[in-house]
mmCIF file of the N, C-alpha and C atoms, coordinates in Angstrom:
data_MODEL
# 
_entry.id   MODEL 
# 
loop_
_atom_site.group_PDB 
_atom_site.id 
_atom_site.type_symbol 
_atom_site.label_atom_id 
_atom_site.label_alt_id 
_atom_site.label_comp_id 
_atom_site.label_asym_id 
_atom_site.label_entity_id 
_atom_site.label_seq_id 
_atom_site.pdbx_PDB_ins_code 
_atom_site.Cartn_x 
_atom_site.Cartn_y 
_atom_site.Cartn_z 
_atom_site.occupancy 
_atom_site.B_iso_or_equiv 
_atom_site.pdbx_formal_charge 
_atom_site.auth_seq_id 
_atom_site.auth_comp_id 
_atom_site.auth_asym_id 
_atom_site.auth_atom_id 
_atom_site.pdbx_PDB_model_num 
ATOM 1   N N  . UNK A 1 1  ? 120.929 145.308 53.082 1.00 0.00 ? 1  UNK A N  1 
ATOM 2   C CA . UNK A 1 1  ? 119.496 145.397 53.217 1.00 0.00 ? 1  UNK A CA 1 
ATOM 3   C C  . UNK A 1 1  ? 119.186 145.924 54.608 1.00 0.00 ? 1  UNK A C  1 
ATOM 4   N N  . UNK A 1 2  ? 118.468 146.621 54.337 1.00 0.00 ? 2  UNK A N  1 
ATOM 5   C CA . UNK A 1 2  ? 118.435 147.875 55.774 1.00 0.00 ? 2  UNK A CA 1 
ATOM 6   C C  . UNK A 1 2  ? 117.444 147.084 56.587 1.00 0.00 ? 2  UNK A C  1 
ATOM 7   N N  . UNK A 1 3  ? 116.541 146.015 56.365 1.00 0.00 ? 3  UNK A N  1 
ATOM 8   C CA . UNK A 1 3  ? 115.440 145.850 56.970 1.00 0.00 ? 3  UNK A CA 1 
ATOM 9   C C  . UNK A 1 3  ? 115.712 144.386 57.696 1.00 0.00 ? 3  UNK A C  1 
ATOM 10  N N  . UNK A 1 4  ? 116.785 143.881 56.870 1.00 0.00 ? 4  UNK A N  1 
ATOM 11  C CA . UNK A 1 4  ? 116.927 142.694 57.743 1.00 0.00 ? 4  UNK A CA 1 
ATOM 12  C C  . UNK A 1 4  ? 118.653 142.588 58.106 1.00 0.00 ? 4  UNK A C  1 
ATOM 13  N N  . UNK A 1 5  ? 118.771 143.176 58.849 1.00 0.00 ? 5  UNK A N  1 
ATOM 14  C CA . UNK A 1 5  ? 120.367 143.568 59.857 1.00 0.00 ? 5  UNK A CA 1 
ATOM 15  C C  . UNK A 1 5  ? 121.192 142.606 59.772 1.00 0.00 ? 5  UNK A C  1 
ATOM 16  N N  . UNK A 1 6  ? 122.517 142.912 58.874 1.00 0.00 ? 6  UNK A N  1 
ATOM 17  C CA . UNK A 1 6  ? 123.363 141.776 58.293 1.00 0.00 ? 6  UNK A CA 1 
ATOM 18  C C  . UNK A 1 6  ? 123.495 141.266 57.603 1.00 0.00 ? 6  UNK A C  1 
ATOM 19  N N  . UNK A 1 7  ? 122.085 141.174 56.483 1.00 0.00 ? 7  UNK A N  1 
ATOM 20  C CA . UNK A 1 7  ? 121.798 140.765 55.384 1.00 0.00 ? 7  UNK A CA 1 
ATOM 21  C C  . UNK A 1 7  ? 122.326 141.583 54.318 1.00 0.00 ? 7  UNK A C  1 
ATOM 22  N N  . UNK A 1 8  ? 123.620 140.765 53.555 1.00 0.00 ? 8  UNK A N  1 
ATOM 23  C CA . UNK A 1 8  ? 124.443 141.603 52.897 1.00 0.00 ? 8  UNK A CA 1 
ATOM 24  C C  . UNK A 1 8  ? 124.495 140.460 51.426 1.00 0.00 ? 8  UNK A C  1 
ATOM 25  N N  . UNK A 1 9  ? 125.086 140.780 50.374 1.00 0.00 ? 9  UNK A N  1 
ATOM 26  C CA . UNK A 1 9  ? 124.958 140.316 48.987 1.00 0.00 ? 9  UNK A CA 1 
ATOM 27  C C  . UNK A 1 9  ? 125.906 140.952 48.132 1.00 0.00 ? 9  UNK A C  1 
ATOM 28  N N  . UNK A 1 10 ? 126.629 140.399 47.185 1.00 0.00 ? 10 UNK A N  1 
ATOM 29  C CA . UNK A 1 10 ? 127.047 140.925 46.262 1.00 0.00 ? 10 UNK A CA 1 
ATOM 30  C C  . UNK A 1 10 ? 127.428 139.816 44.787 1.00 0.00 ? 10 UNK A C  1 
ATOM 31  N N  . UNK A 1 11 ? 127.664 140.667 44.002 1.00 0.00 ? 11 UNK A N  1 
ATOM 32  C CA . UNK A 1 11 ? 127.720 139.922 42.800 1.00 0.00 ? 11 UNK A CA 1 
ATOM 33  C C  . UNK A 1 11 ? 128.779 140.738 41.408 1.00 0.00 ? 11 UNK A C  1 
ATOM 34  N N  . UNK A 1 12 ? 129.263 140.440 40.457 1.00 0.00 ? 12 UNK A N  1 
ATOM 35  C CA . UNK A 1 12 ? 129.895 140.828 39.396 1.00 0.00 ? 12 UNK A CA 1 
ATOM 36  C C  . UNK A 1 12 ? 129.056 141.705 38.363 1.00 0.00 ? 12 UNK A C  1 
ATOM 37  N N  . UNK A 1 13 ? 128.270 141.925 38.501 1.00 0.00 ? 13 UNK A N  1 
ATOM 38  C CA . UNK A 1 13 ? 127.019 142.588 37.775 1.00 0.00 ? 13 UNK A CA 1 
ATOM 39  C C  . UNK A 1 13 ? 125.645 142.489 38.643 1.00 0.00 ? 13 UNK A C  1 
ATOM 40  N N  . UNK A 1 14 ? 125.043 143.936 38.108 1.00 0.00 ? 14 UNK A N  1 
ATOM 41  C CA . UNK A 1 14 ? 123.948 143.969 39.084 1.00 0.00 ? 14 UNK A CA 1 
ATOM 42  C C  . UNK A 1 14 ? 122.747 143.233 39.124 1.00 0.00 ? 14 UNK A C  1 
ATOM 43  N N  . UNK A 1 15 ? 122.498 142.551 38.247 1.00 0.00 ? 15 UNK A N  1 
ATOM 44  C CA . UNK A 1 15 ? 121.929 141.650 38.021 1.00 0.00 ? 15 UNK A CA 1 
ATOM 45  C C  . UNK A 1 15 ? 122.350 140.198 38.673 1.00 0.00 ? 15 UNK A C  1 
ATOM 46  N N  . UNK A 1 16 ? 123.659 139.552 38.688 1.00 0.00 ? 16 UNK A N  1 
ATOM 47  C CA . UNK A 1 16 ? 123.943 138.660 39.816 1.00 0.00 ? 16 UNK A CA 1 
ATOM 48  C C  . UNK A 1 16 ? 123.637 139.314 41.126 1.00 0.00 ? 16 UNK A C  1 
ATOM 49  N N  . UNK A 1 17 ? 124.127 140.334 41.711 1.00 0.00 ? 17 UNK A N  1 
ATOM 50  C CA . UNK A 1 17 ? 124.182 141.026 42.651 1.00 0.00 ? 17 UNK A CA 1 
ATOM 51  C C  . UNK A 1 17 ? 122.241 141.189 43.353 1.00 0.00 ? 17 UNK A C  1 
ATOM 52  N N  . UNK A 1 18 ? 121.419 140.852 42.642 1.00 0.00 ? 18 UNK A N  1 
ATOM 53  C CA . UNK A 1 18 ? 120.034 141.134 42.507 1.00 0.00 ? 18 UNK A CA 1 
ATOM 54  C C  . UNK A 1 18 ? 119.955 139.791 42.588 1.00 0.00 ? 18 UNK A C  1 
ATOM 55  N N  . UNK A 1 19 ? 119.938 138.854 42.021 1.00 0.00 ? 19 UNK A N  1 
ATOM 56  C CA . UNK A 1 19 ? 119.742 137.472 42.519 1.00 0.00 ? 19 UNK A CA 1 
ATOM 57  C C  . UNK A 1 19 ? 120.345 136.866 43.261 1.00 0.00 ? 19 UNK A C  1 
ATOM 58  N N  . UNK A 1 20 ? 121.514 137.280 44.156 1.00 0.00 ? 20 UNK A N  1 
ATOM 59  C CA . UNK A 1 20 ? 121.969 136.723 45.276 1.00 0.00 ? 20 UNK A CA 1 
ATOM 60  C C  . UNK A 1 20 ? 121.744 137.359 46.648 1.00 0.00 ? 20 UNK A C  1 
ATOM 61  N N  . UNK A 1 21 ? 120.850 138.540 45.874 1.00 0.00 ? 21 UNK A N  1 
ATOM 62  C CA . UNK A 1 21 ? 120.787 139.046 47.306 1.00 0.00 ? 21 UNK A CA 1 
ATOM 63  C C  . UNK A 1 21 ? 119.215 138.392 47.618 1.00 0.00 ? 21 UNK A C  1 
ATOM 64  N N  . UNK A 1 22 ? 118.513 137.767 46.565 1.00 0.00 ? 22 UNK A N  1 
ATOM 65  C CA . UNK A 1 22 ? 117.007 137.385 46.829 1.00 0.00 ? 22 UNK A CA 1 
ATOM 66  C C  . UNK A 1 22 ? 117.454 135.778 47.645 1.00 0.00 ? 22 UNK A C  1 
ATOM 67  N N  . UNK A 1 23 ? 118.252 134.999 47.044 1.00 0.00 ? 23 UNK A N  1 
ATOM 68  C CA . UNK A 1 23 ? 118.694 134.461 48.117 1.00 0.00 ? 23 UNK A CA 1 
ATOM 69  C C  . UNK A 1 23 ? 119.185 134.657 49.489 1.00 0.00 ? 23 UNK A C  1 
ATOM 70  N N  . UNK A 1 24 ? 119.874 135.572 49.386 1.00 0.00 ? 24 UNK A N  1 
ATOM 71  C CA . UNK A 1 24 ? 120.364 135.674 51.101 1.00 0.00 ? 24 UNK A CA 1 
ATOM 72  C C  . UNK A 1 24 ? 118.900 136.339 51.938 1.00 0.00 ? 24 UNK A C  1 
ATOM 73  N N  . UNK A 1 25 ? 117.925 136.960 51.448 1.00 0.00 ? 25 UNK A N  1 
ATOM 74  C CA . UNK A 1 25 ? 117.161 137.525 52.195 1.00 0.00 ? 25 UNK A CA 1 
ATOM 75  C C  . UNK A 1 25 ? 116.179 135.820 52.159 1.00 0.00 ? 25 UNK A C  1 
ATOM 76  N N  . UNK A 1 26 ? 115.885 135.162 51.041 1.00 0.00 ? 26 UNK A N  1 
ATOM 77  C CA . UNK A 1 26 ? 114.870 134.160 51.795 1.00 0.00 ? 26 UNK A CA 1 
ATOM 78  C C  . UNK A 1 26 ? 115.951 132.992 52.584 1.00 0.00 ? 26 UNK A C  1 
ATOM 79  N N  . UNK A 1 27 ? 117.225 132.599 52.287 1.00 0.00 ? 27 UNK A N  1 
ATOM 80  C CA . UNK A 1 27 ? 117.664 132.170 53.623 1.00 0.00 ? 27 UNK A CA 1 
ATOM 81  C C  . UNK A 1 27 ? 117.980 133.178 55.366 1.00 0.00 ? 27 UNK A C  1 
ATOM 82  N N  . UNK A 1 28 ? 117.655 134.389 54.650 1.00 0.00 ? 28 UNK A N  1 
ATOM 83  C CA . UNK A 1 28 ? 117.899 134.856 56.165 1.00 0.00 ? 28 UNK A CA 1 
ATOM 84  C C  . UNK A 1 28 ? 116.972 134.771 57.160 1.00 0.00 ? 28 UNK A C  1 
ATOM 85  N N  . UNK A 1 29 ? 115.650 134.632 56.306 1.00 0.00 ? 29 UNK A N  1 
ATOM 86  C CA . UNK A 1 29 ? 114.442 134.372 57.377 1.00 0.00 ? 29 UNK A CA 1 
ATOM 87  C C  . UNK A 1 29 ? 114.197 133.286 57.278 1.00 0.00 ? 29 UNK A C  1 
ATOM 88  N N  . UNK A 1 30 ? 114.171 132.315 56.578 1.00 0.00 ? 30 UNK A N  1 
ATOM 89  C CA . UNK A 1 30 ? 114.796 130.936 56.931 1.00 0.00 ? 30 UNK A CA 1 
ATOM 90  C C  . UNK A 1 30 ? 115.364 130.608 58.252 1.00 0.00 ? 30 UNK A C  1 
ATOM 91  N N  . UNK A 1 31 ? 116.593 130.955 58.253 1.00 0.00 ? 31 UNK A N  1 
ATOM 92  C CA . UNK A 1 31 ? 116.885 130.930 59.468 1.00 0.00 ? 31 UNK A CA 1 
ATOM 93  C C  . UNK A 1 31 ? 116.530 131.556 60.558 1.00 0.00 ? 31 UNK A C  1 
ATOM 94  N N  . UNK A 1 32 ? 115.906 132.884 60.577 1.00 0.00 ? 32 UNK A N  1 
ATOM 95  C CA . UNK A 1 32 ? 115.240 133.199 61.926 1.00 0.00 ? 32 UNK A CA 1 
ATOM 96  C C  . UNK A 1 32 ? 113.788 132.628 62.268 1.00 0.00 ? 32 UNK A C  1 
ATOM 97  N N  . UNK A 1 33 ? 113.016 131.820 61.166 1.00 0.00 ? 33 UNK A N  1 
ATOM 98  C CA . UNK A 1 33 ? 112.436 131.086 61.449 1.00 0.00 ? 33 UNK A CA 1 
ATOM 99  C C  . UNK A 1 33 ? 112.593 129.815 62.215 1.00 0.00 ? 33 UNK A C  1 
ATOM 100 N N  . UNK A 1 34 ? 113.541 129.309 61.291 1.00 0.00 ? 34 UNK A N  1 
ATOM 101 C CA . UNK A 1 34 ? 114.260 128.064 62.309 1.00 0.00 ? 34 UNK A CA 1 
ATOM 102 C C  . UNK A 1 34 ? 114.850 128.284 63.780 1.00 0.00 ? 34 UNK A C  1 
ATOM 103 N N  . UNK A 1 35 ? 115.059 129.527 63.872 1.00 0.00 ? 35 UNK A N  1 
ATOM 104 C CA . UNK A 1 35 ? 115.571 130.068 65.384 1.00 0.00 ? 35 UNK A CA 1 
ATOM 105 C C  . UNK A 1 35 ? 114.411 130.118 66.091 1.00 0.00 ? 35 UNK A C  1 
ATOM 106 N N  . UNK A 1 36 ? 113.403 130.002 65.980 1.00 0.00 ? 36 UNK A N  1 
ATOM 107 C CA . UNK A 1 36 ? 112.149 131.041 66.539 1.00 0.00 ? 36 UNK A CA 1 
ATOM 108 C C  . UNK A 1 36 ? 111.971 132.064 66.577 1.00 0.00 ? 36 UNK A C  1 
ATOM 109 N N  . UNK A 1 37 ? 112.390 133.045 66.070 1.00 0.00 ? 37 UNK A N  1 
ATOM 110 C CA . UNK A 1 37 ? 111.956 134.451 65.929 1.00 0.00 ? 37 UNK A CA 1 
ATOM 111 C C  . UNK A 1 37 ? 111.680 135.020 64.867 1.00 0.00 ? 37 UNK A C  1 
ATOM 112 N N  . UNK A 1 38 ? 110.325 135.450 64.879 1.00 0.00 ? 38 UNK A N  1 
ATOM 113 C CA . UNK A 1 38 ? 109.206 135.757 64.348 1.00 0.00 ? 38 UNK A CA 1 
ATOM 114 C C  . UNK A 1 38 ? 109.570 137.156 63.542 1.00 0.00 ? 38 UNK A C  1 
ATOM 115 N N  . UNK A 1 39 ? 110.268 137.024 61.620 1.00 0.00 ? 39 UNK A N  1 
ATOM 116 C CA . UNK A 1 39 ? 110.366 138.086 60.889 1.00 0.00 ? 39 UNK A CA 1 
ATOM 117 C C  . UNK A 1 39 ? 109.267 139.026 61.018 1.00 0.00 ? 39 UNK A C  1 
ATOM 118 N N  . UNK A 1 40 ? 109.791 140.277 61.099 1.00 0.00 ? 40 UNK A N  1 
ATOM 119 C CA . UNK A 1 40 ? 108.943 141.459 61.000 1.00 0.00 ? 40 UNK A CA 1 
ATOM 120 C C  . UNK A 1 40 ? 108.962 141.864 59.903 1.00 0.00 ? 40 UNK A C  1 
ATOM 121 N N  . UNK A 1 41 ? 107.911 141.732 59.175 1.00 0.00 ? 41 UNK A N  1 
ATOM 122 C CA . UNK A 1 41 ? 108.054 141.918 57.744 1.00 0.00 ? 41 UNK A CA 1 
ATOM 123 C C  . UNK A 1 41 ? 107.243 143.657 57.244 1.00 0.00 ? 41 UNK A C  1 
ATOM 124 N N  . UNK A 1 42 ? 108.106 144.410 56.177 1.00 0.00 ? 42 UNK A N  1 
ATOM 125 C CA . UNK A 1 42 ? 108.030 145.369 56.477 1.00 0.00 ? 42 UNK A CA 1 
ATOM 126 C C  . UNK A 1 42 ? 106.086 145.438 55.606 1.00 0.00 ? 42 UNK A C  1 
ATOM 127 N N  . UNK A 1 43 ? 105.674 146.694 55.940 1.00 0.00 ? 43 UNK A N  1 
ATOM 128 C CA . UNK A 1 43 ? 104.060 146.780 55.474 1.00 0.00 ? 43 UNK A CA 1 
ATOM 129 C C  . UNK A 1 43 ? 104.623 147.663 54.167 1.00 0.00 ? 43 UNK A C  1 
ATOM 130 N N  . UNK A 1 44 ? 105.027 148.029 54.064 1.00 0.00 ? 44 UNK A N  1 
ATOM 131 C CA . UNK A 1 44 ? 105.185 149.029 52.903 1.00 0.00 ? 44 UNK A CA 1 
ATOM 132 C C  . UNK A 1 44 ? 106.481 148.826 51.800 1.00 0.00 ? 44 UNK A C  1 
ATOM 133 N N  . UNK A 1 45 ? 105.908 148.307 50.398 1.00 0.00 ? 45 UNK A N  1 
ATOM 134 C CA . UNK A 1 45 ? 106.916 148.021 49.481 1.00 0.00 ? 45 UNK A CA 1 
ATOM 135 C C  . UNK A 1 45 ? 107.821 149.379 49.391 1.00 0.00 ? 45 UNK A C  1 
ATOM 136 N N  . UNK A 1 46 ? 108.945 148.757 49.472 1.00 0.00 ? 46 UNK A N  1 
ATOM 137 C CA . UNK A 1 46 ? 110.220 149.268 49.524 1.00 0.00 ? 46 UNK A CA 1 
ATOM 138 C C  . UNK A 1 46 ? 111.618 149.269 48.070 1.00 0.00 ? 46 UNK A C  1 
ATOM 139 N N  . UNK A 1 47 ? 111.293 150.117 46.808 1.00 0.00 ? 47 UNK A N  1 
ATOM 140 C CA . UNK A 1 47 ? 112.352 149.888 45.929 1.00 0.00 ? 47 UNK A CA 1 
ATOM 141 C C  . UNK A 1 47 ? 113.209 149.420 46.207 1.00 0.00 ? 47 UNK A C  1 
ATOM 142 N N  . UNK A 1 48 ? 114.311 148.470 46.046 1.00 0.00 ? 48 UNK A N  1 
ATOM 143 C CA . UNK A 1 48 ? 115.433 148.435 46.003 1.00 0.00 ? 48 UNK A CA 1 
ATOM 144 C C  . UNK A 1 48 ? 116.371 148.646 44.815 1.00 0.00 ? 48 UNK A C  1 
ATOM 145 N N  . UNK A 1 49 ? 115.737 149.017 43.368 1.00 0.00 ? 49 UNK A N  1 
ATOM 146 C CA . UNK A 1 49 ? 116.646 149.521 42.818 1.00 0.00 ? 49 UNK A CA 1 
ATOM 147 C C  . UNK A 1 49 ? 116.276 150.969 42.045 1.00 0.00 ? 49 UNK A C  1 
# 
């Protein structure tokens, strides 16, 4: 995921691969919340598939 640096996912089908990556992106700002730093969230919907 290009928008949040490091935020990586995979799965056995693209469909796992699509729901684990919706997890890793809401724990990734999760945690930069919990860090204090303030997600920049992008303004413009972005396809991902």
């Amino acid at each position: 995921m290009t928008e949040l640096l490091g935020c990586e996912s995979h799965g056995t089908t693209p469909d796992e691969a699509l729901e684990n990556l919706e997890d890793a992106k809401r724990l990734y700002i999760e945690s930069m919340i919990e860090d204090g730093i303030e997600p920049k969230l992008c303004q413009k919907a972005i396809p991902t598939v």
